[in-house]
C-alpha positions as a LaTeX table, in Angstrom:
\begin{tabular}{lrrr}
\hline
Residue & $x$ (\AA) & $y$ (\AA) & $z$ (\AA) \\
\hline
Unk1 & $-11.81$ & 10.58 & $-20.98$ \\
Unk2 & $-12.58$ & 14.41 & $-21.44$ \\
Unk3 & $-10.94$ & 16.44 & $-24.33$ \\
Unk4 & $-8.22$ & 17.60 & $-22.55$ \\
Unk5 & $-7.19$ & 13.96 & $-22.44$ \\
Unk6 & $-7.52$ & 13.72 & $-18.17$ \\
Unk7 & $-10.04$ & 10.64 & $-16.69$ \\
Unk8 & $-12.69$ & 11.75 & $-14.95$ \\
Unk9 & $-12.53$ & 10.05 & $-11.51$ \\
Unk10 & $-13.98$ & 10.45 & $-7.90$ \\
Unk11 & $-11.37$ & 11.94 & $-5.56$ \\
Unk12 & $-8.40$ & 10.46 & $-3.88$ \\
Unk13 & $-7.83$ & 9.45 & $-0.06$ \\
Unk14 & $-4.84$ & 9.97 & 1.60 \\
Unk15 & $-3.62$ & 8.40 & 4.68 \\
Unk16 & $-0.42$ & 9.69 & 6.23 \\
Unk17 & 1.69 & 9.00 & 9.32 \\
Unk18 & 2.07 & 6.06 & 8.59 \\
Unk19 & 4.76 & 2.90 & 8.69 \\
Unk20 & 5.17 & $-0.29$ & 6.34 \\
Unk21 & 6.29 & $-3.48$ & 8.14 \\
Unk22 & 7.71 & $-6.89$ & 5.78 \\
Unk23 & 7.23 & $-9.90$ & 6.84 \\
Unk24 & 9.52 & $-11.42$ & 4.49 \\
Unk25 & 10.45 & $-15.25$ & 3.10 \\
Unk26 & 7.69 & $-16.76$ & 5.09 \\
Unk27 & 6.46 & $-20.43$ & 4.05 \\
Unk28 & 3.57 & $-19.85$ & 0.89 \\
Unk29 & 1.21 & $-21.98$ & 2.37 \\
Unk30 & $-2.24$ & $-21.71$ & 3.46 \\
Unk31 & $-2.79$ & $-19.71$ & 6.10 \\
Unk32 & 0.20 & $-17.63$ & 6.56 \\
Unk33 & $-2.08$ & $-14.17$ & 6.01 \\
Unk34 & $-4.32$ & $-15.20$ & 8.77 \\
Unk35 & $-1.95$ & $-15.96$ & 11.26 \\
Unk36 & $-0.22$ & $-12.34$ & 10.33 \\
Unk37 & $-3.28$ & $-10.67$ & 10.60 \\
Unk38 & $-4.64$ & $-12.92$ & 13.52 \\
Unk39 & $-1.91$ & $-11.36$ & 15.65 \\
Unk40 & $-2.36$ & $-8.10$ & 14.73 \\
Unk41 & $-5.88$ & $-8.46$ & 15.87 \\
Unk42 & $-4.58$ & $-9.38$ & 18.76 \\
Unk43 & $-2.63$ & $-6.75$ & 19.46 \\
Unk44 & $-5.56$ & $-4.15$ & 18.07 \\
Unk45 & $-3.79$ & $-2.81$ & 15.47 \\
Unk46 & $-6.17$ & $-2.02$ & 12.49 \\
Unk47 & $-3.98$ & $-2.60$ & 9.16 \\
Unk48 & $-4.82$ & 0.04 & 6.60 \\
Unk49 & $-3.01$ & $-1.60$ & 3.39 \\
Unk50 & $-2.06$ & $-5.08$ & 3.10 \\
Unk51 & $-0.14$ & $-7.17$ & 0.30 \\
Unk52 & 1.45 & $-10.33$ & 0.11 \\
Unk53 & 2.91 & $-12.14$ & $-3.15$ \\
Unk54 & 5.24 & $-14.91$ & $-3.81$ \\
Unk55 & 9.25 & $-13.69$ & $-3.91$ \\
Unk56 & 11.64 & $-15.76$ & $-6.36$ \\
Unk57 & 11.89 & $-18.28$ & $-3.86$ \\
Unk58 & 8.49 & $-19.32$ & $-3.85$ \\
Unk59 & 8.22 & $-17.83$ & $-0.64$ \\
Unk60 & 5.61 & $-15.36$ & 0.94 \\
Unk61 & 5.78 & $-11.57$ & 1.44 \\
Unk62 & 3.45 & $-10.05$ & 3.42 \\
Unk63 & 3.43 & $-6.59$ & 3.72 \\
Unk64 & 1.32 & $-4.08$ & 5.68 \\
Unk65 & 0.67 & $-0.50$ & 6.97 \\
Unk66 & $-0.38$ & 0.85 & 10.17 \\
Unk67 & $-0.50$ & 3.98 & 12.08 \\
Unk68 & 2.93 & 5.25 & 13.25 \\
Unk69 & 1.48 & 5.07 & 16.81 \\
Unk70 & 1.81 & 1.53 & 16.85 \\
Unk71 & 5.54 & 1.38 & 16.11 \\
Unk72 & 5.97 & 0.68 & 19.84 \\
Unk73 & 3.90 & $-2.05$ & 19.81 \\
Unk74 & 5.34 & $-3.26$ & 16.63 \\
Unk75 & 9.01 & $-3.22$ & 17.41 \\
Unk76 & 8.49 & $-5.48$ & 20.48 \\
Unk77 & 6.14 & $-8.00$ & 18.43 \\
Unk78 & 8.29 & $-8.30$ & 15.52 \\
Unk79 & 10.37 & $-11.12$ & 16.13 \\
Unk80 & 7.12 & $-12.77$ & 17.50 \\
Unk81 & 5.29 & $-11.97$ & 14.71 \\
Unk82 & 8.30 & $-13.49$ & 12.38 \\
Unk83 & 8.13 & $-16.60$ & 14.01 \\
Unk84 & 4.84 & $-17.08$ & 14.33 \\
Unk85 & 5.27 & $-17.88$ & 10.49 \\
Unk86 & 8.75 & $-18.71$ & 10.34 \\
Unk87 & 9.63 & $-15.89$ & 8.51 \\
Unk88 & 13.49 & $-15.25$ & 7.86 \\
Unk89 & 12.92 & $-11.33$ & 7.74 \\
Unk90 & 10.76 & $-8.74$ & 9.35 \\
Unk91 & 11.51 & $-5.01$ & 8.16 \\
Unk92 & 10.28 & $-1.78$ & 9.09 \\
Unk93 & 9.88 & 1.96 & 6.83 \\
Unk94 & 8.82 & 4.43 & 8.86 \\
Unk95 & 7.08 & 7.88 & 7.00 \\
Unk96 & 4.90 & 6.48 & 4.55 \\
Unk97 & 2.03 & 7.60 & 3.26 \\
Unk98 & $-0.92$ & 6.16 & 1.04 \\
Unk99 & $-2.15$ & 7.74 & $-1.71$ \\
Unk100 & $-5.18$ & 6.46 & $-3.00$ \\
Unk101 & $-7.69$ & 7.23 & $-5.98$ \\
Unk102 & $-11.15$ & 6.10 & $-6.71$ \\
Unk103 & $-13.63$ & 5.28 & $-9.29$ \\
Unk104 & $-16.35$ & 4.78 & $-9.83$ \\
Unk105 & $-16.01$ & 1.90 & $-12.20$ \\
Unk106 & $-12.47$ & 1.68 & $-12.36$ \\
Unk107 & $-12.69$ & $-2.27$ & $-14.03$ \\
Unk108 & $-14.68$ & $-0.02$ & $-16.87$ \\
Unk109 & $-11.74$ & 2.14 & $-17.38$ \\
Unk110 & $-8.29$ & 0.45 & $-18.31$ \\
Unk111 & $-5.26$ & 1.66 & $-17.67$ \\
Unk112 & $-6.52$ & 3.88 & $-14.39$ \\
Unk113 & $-3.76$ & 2.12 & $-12.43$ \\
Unk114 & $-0.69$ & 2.23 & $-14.81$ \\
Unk115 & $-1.82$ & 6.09 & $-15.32$ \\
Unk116 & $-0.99$ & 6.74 & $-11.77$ \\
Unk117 & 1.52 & 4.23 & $-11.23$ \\
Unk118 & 3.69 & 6.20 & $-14.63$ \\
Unk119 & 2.50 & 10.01 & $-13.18$ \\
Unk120 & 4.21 & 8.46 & $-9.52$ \\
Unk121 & 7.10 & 7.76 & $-11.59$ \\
Unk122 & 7.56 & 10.55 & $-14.13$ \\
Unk123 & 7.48 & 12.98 & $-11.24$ \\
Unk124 & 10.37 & 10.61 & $-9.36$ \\
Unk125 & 8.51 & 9.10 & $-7.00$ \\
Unk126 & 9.29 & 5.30 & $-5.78$ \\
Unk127 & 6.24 & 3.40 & $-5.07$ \\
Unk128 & 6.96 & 1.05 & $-2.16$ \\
Unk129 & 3.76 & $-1.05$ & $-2.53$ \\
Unk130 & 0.46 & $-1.09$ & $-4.38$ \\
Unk131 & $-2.71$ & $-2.57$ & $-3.42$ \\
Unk132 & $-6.40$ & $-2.31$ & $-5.64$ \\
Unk133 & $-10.05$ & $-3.08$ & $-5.81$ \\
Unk134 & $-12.72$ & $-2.74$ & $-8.00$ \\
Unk135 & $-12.98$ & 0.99 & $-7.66$ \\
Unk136 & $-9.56$ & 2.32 & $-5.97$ \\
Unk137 & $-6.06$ & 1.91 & $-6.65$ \\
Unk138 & $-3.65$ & 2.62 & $-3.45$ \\
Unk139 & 0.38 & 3.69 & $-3.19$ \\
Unk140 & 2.55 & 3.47 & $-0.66$ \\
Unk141 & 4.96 & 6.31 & $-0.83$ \\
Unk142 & 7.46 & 8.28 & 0.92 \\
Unk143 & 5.46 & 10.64 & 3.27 \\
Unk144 & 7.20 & 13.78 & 2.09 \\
Unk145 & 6.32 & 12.86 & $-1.74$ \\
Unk146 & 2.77 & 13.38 & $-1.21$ \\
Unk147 & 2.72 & 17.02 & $-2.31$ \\
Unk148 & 4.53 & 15.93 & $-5.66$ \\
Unk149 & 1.79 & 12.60 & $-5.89$ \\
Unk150 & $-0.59$ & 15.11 & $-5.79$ \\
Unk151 & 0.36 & 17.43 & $-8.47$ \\
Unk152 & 1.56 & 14.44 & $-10.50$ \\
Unk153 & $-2.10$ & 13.23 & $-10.38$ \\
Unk154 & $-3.51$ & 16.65 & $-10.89$ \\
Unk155 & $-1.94$ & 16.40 & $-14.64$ \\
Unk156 & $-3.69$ & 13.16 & $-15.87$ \\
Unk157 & $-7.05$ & 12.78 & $-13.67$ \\
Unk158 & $-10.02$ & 15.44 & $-13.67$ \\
Unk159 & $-11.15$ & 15.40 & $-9.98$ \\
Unk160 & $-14.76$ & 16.59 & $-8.53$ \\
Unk161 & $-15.11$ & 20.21 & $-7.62$ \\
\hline
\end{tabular}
């Protein structure tokens, strides 16, 4: 941490134009993800975020982004796609965008990810998903937020010249 109490970290990648798709309530059991992303292969749509978590029902959520230019493609496969892995729900947000910052060494520096996650927040911006790795932490949020994200993160992380 410097004096001025920001974290030094490497930059941040943004990825707009974007649109989240749910695949919601589908069975939680092995192999669910793959068949998701087995059919997205299929289609050639590269996914550029993915989550998926058990709801309160013990159920699976899997939820992804791609490129707005696949919307098309998408909307027709959905219901496919649901059934495929007998999903109750598919759902669709159009005008995302991710926000993502990076380390290095983020697992050396706690906190990194509720420090953005609160700054998102405090500047009143809903986060609509969250993925990580060692050295990144990624939001989904509301493609004409990123301009806030940005200044939001500008007041808590030091970022390279």
């Amino acid at each position: 941490m410097n004096t001025n109490g920001k974290v030094k970290i490497g930059g941040t990648l943004e990825y707009h134009q974007m649109l989240m798709v749910a695949i919601l309530s589908a069975p939680n059991r092995p192999g669910i993800a793959g068949k998701v992303l087995s059919y997205l292969g299929k289609l050639n749509i590269p996914i550029d975020f993915i989550t998926e978590s058990a709801n309160l029902e013990g159920l699976a959520d899997i939820t992804f982004c791609v490129q707005s230019q696949y919307r098309p493609i998408i909307v027709i496969n959905l219901e496919e796609l649901q059934a495929c892995v007998n999903a109750r729900q598919g759902k669709i947000i159009d005008d995302v965008a991710i926000l993502s910052i990076y380390g290095p060494h983020f697992r050396e520096k706690p906190a990194i990810a509720g420090r953005f996650c609160s700054a998102l927040g405090e500047a009143g911006i809903n986060i609509l998903g969250i993925s990580t790795s060692i050295s990144s932490v990624s939001c989904v949020i509301e493609e004409d937020k990123i301009e806030s994200a940005h200044r939001a993160i500008n007041q808590i992380f030091t970022l390279p010249d």
